[in-house]
Residue, then its C-alpha position, 0 to 999 in steps of 0.5 A: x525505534x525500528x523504521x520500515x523500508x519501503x522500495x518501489x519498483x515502478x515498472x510494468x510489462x503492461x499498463x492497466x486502464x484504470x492505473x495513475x501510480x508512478x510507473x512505466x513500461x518495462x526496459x530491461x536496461x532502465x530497470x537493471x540501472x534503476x535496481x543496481x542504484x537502489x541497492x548502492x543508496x542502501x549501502x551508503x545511507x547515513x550513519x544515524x539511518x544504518x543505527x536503527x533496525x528496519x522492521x519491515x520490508x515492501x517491494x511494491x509497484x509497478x510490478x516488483x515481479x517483472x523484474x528478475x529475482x537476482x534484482x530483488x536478492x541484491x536489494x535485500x544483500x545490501x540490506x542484510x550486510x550495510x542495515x539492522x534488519x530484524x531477524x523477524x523482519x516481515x519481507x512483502x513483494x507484490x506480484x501479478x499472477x502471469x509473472x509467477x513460476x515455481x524457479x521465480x518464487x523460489x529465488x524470490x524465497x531465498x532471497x527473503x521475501x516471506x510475504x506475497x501480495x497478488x493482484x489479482x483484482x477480479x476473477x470475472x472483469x479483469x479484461x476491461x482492467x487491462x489486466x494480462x491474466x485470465x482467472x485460471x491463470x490467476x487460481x494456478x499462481x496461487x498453486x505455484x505459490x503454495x507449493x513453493x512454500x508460501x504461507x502469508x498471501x495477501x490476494x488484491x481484489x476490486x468491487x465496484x466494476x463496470x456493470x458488477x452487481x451483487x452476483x458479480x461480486x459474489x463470483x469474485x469473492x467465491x473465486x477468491x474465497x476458495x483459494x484461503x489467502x491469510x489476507x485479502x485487501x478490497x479496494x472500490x474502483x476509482x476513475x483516476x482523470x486521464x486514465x483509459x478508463x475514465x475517458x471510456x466512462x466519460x464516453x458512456x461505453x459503460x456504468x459504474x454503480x452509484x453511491x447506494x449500489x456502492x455501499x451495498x456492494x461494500x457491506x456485501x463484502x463485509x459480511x462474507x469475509x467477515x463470515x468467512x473468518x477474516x478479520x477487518x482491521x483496514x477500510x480495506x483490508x481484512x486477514x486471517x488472526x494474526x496475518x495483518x499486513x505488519x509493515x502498512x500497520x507500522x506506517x498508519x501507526x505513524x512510524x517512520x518509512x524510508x522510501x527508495x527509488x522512483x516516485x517514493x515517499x519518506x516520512x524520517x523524523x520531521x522530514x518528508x521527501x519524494x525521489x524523482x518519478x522517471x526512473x531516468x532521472x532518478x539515476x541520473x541525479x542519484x549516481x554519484x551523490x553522497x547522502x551526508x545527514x539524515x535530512x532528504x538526499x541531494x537528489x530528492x525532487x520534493x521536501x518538505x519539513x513536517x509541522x506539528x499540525x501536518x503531523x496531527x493531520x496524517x494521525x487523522x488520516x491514517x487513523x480514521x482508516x484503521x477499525x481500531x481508531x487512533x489514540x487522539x492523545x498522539x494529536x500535538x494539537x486538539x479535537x474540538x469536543x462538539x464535532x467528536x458528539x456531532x460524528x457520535x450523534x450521527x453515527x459515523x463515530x465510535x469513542x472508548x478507551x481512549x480511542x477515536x474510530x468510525x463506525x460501521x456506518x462511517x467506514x463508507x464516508x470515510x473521507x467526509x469524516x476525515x475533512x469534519x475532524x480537520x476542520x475540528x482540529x486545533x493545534x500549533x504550527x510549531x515544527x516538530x522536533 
């Protein structure tokens, strides 16, 4: 069974005020050293990780485009030349739009990458994001795109701005409508502790929409991307026939993931690991070492070997975010009956085919169903094997 290959590149030219992801301002020297290391650990991974074919490859961030395309080629040369790479592999990259230009994408293109993720975010409140683009910036990226040949675009998008309204949103969403991405991934705005924006909304220097404005806004969005022939197959995420983000389905699938640099994550197997988050130390502690089995590396800042439950939880997890549900028959343990007709009762919960999955109406209380079917699940501890 194949695996999917995800490197992060946790560099940014600018900080955006609502960002708490692993990353860091751009240095060309910390990030030449960071990349070049990347692509000698996929050189010299274990034999039993070079035996299976990778089926997906996600350059995300930070901001993958800041960096040069030559960083990017010689990731994906290791790849080609020292793993099993699917000839049909899909290749994402993510990318902000005041980075796109035509030499930029075509190097990019050689090297492989046949799927762009622009972050856009919004077309109208990109400002107090702390975003660089302006929207007609963003709407000639999307032209460079096309025209050097691009034809898997994702484009991010956010709802539930400061001060947006359903006129507000309708902007956004005809910007972005009139640009025809394959895939569009929506996601609320959250006010991570600590960052710029939170403390500016705890100093009451703006509003965010409540709980009922919230769910308006997000069933807004459901119905015109729905009208406008995307398919909603993610709590956020919706595409084209055909154009749904294959590497994101194989890991809610529950397939194995290779995480390589700062801050990534690996679930191999029954193991999951984290690199070390600061780039600096994430060279230091890997340069050098000799990765002997497939178990975490040497240098890993966090291990942890998965449990028959922690395995059922993530199914849980993953599983609740997709519309199509998840196959409770995956659980090593079981979910008792009364909470499944509990959530049916209620509404939040669809059960047919074999398949378990929220309704419509569960979608925007998706975490509070997740902690019911928690509570519900009844498993062993026993590691998996």
């Amino acid at each position: 069974m194949g695996f999917s290959l995800y490197v992060h590149v946790p560099f940014c030219e600018r900080i955006c005020t609502y960002c708490d992801f692993p990353r860091v301002l751009h240095d060309p020297r910390t990030a030449d050293a960071t990349l070049s290391l990347i692509a000698r650990v996929v050189r010299a991974l274990p034999d039993g990780m070079r035996e299976r074919p990778v089926a997906t490859v996600f350059f995300g961030g930070g901001t993958p485009s800041c960096v040069p395309a030559a960083a990017i080629a010689a990731i994906l040369d290791a790849v080609r030349q020292s793993l099993r790479l699917s000839p049909d592999a899909e290749i994402s990259l993510e990318a902000n739009p005041e980075d796109v230009t035509l030499d930029w994408i075509r190097a990019i293109r050689d090297a492989g990458v046949n799927r762009i993720s622009c972050g856009v975010q919004s077309f109208t409140c990109a400002g107090p994001l702390g975003r660089r683009h302006t929207p007609q910036r963003a709407v000639e990226a999307v032209a460079t795109l096309r025209a050097a040949g691009v034809d898997n675009l994702n484009l991010d998008l956010m709802f539930a701005l400061p001060g947006q309204g359903p006129a507000e949103l309708d902007r956004d969403l005809d910007a972005l409508l009139a640009l025809s991405p394959e895939h569009v991934s929506c996601y609320g705005l959250t006010l991570a502790p600590g960052t710029p924006l939170a403390r500016d909304h705890a100093a009451g220097r703006f509003a965010t929409p409540d709980d009922d404005a919230w769910n308006a806004l997000y069933a807004r969005l459901q119905d015109r991307l729905a009208a406008a022939g995307y398919g909603h197959y993610e709590i956020s995420n919706w595409a084209r026939p055909g154009y749904e983000c294959r590497h994101n389905l194989r890991i809610w699938e529950g397939a194995d993931y290779l995480g390589l640099g700062p801050a990534a994550v690996t679930r191999w197997k029954r193991w999951r690991w984290t690199e070390p988050v600061d780039p600096e130390e994430y060279v230091r502690r890997a340069s050098g070492c000799a990765w002997p089995g497939e178990g975490p590396p040497p240098w890993a800042g966090q291990a942890e070997v998965v449990t028959a439950t922690g395995a059922d939880i993530e199914t849980l997890l993953t599983g609740t975010r997709l519309l199509r549900g998840f196959d409770p028959a995956r659980l090593a343990g079981r979910l008792e009956e009364a909470c499944i007709c509990d959530l049916r009762a209620k509404g939040l919960l669809w059960q047919t085919d074999g398949r378990i999955g929220l309704t419509r109406a569960g979608l925007p209380v998706a975490d509070s169903v997740l902690d019911c079917l928690v509570a519900a699940l009844r498993g062993p501890e026993e590691r998996l094997e």
